[in-house]
N, C-alpha and C positions, 0 to 999 in steps of 0.2 A: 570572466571564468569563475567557476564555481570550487573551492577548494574544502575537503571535506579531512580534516587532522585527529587521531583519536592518540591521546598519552594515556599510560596503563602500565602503572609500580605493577608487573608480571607474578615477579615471588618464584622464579623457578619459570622460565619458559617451556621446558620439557615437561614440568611436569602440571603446567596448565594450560598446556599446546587445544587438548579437547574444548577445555571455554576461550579460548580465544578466537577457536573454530567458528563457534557458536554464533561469538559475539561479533564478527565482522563479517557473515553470512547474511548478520538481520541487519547492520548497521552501512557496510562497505567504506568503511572512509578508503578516501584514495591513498592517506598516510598513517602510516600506523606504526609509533611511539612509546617502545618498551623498555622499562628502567630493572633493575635487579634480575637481569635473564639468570646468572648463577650458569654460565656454562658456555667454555673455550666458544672459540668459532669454529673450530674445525667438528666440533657436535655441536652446533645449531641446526634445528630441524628447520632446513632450505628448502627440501622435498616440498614438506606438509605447509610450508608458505606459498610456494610458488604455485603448489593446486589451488591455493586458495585465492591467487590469482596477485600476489606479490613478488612480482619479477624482478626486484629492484630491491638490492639490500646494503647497508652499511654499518658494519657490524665493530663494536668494540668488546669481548666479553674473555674472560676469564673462567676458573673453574669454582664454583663454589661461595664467591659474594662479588658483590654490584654487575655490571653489562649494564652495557644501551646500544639499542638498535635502531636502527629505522628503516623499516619498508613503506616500501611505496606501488602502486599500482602503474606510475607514470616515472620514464627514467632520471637517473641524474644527471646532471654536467660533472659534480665532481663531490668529493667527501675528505671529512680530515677530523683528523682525535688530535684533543688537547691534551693537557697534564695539569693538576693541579697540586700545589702545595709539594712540591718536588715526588707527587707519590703515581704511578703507572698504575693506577687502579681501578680505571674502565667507567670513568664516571662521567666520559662527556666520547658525546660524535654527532658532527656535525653533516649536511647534506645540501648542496646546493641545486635546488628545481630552476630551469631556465627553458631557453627555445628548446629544445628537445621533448621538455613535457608542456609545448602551448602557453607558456608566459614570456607575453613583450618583454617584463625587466625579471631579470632573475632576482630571487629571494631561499634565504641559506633558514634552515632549522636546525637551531642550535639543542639537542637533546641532551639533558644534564641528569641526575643523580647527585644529590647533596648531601653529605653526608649527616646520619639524623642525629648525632651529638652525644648519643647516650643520656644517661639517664639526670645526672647533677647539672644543671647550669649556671656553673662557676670552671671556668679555664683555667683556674689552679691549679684545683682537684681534682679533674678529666680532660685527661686529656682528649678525649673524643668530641668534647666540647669544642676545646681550644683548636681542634683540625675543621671544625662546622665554622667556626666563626673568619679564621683565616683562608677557609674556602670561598666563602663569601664576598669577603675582602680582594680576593684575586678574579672573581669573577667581576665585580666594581671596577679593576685596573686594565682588564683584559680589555685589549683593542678589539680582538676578533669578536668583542662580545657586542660592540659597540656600532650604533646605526650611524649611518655618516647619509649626506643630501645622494648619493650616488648609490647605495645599497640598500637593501630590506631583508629584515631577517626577524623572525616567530621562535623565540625564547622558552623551552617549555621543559615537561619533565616532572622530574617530582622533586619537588625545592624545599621537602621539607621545612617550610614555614608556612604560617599561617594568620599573614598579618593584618586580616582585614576582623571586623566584630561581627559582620554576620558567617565569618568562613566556619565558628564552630556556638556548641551552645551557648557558650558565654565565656568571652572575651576576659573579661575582667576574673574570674574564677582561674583562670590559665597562664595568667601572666608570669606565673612563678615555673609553670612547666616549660619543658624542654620543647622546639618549635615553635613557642607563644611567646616567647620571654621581650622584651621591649629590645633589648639589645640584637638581637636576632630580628626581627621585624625591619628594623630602621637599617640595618646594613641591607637586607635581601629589595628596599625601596629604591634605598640608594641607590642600588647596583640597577635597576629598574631606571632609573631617575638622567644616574649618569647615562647607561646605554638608550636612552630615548625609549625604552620600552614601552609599548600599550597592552594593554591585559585586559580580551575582553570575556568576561562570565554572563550569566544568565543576572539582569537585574531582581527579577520578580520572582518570588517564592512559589508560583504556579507554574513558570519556564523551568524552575531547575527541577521540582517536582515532576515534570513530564521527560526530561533528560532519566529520572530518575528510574521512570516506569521503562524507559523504554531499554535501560540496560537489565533490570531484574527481570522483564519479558526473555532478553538475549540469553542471559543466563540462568536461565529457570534451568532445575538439573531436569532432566529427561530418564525414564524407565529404561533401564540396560546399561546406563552409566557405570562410569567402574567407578572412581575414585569422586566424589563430587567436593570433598571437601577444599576444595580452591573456590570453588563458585559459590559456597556459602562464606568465606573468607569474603570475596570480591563485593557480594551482596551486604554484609555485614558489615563492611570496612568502607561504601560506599554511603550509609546513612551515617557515618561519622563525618567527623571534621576535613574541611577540607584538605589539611595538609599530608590525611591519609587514605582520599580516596582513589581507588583501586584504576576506574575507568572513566576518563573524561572526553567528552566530543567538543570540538570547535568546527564551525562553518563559517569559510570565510569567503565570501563575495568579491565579485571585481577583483581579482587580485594580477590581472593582466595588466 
C-alpha cells in the first residue's frame, strides 16, 4: 500500500484555510499534518476539510498559539494527546491508522510541535530555551514515543531543529543560533536514536528541488485572491532552512 503524509507549520489554519485548499488539491496526500493551527477545536474549519475530502480528524488546538491536527482521507482506529513538560499546551496528537484504513499492521503518527526556544540559547537566561530543551528530553523518555518489535509508528511535525549540514546554508555559520546549536541537535537524535526512529528526506539536491517546484506550483497565488500573504510566507519559508519549512511531502510504500 501506498501512503502519501504531508506536515505543514500552518501559522493560523483559519487564516491559511485558502492555500491549504490549494495545496492538497494539487498534491492530495491521504494525511495531512498541521502544527500552529492557533485556534480551539470547536472553531476549526471541519466543513472546508471534509469538502475537501478529509473525513477523519484528530484535533488538539487552543486559541491563539500552538494546535496540531491530523486529517486524514482513510479512518482511524484510535487517537490520543500527550502533555509535555507538566504544560496543556497542544503540542502533541497522535493517530493510529490500522484495518480500518487497509494496513495488515497498524502504525501511530505521532504529530509534534516543539517548542522553538526563543531567541538566546543559554537556559539560564530563557527560559523558552530551558522549556525547548526539557521538551526534548521528555520526548527521549517517553514510551509512547518509542518503537518496540510489535508497533510502528512516523514521528513528524515541526521539531524545530535542524541537525543535519545540508538541512540549511551552512551548518557551521549557525551553530551559535537558536535550532542549530549543538546541544539541541544531539538531544532531538538522541530522542531519534533512543525511539528507533528512521527519517527519510530527499538525498539529492534535484529530488528536493522538484518537491520544491511542485509546492510553489500549489501555491502560486491566483487573480481574485483575497489575502495572499500566507502563500508567500509558505513560498518564502520553504527555500529556507529546513527547520522552517512550511510544507513537506512524504511517500511511503509498502506500508502494509
Amino acid at each position: 500500500m501506498r501512503l502519501t503524509i504531508t506536515t505543514w507549520n500552518i501559522n493560523s489554519v483559519r487564516l491559511r484555510i485558502d492555500s491549504v485548499a490549494r495545496f492538497v488539491k494539487a498534491v492530495r496526500p491521504d494525511v495531512l499534518c498541521l502544527q500552529e493551527t492557533k485556534c480551539p477545536d470547536d472553531r476549526f474549519p471541519l466543513k472546508r476539510f471534509k469538502r475537501l475530502g478529509y473525513q477523519h480528524v484528530a484535533l488538539n488546538g487552543q486559541k491563539g498559539y500552538h494546535g496540531v491536527v491530523v486529517l486524514s482521507r482513510l479512518p482511524f482506529e484510535s487517537f490520543n494527546i500527550q502533555s509535555f513538560c507538566g504544560k496543556a499546551d497542544c503540542r502533541h496528537i497522535s493517530a493510529v491508522l490500522g484495518e480500518r484504513a487497509g494496513l495488515r499492521d497498524p502504525i501511530t503518527l505521532h504529530n509534534l510541535y516543539v517548542p522553538a526556544g526563543g531567541d538566546v540559547p543559554d537556559p539560564a537566561v530563557n527560559p523558552k530555551f530551558a522549556h525547548k530543551l526539557a521538551f526534548l528530553d521528555e520526548m527521549r523518555a517517553s514510551s509512547a514515543l518509542r518503537c518496540h518489535d510489535s508497533n510502528r509508528m512516523i514521528l513528524l511535525g515541526d521539531l524545530n531543529v535542524a541537525p543535519l549540514e545540508h538541512d540549511v546554508w551552512s551548518h557551521k555559520q549557525m551553530l551559535r543560533v537558536v535550532s542549530h546549536t549543538p546541544v539541541e541537535c544531539q538531544k532531538l537524535v538522541a530522542a531519534q536514536k533512543d525511539g528507533r526512529a528512521r527519517a527519510r528526506r530527499p538525498r539529492h539536491r534535484h529530488a528536493r528541488a522538484q518537491a520544491v517546484a511542485r509546492l510553489v506550483a500549489a501555491l502560486r497565488p491566483r487573480p481574485g485572491d483575497g489575502d495572499t500573504r500566507g502563500v508567500a510566507s509558505a513560498m518564502r519559508n520553504h527555500f529556507g532552512s529546513c527547520a522552517s519549512r512550511k510544507a513537506r511531502t512524504s511517500t511511503i510504500s509498502r506500508v502494509a
